[in-house]
N, C-alpha and C positions, 0 to 999 in steps of 0.2 A: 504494500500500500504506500504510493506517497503519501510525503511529509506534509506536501502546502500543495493546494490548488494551485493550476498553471492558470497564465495568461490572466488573471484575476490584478488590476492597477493597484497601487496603492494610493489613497486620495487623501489630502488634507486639505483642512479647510475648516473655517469658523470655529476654531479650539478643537477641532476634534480629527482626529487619522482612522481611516479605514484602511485596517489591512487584511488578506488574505488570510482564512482562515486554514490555520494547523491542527495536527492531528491533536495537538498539546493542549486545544482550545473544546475540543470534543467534552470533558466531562462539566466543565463550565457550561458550556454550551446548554447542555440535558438539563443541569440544576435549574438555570433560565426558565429554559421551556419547561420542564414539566414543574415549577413552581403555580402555586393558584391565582397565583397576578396576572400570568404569562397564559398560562393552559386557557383559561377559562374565554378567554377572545380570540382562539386561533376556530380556524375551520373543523379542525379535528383536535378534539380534548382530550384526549385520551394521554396516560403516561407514557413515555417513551423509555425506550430499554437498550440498551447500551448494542445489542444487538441491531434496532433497528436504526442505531446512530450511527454506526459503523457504514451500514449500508447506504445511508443516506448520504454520508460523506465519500464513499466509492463513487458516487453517482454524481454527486457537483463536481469532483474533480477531475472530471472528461468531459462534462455537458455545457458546451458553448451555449446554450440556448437560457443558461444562470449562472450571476457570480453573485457570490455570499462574502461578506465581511464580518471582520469583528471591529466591534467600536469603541474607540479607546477615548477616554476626555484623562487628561493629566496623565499621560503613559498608563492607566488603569481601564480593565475591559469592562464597559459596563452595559454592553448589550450585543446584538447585530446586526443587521441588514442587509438585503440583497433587493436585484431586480430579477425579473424573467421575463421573457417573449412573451406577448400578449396574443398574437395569435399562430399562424403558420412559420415565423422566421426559424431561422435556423440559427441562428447567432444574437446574442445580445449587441455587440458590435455593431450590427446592422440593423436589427429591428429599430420601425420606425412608433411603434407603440410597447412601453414597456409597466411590469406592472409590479412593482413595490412589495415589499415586506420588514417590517420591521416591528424589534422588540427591546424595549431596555429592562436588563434584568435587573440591576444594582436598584434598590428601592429608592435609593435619596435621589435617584433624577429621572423618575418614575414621575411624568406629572408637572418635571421643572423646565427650563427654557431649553436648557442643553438639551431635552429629546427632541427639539428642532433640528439641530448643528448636525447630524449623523443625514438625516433628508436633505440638507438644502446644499451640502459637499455634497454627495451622489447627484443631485439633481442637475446643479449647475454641470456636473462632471457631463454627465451622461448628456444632456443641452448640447454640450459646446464638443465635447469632443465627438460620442457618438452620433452625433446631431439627430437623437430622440426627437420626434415631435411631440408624443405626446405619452401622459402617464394613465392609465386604467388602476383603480383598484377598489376591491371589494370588501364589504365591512360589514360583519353580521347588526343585524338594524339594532339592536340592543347596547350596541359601544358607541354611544353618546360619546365616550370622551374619543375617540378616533376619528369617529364621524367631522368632531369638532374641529380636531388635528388640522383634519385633511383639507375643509374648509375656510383653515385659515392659512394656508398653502395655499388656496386658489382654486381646490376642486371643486364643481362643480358637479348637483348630483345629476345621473341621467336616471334609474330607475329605484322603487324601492320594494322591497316584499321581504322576505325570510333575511335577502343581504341588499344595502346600500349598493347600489355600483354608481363609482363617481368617475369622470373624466377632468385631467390636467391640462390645459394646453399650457407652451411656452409662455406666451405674451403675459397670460392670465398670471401664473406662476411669478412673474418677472414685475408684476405689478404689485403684486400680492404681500410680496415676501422683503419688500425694504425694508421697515422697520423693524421686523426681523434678523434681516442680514447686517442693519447697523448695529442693534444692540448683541449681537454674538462677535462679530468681527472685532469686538473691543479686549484690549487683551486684561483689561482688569477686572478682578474675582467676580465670579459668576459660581452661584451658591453649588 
């Protein structure tokens, strides 16, 4: 098994570095997700077993079509994030619509501003380099607080039932997100 995901960038940006995730990052990883902060707003709740981590991380680390981070604020990991194809692409690289995931496990920035800083480095990333147009993502209708997230990002909802599905455009995004981007881009304490 490799050690680190290939071709996965490293991004920094607004206090915060995404880096490729390592084998090393795996049992952190599970604690995250299958905590009841984390579980209870994913698509599938269910615990996760070191068995099916293992596998899941065989599968990111060949699959052009997702790259997964780990999110670090102060050199300390306190969540993760990825993107994936949103519909037929083969590549996140090239997909022209990408679709989001993220979680912050460390409780103290569960809620704080810094769980912005991890989205808006990927985003602007993924904007400028991939030249993304646009971001999809889905949100079981009951997470008010994501829902809220996402909306002060710039999404926009397009339908609603059992999950939210909201759409990003750039421009929206780019309008959205300045005072945002001023107050994280400062380099003094940010709780």
């Amino acid at each position: 098994m490799t050690d680190t995901v290939v071709n996965v960038p490293i991004i920094e940006a607004y206090q915060v570095r995404l880096r490729p995730i390592t084998v090393a990052d795996l049992t952190c990883l599970r604690q995250w997700r299958n905590s009841a902060f984390v579980r209870e707003k994913m698509v599938s709740t269910g615990l996760i077993s070191h068995e099916q981590q293992l596998a899941w991380y065989k599968k990111i680390a060949t699959d052009p079509s997702q790259m997964h981070w780990v999110i670090e604020y102060r050199d300390t990991p306190i969540g993760a994030v990825n993107v994936k194809v949103f519909e037929d692409d083969d590549s996140v690289t090239s997909a022209k619509i990408l679709e989001p995931g993220l979680y912050i496990g460390e409780p103290r920035y569960q809620g704080n501003i810094v769980a912005f800083a991890p989205t808006l480095a990927l985003y602007d990333y993924c904007f400028s380099v991939f030249h993304t147009q646009q971001f999809h993502a889905s949100v079981k209708a009951d997470n008010e607080a994501a829902i809220k997230y996402n909306q002060q990002l710039g999404y926009e909802t397009v339908s609603r039932g059992q999950f939210v599905t909201l759409s990003l455009q750039k421009a929206c995004y780019e309008r959205q997100t300045v005072t945002l981007k001023s107050l994280l881009s400062r380099t003094g304490k940010t709780k």
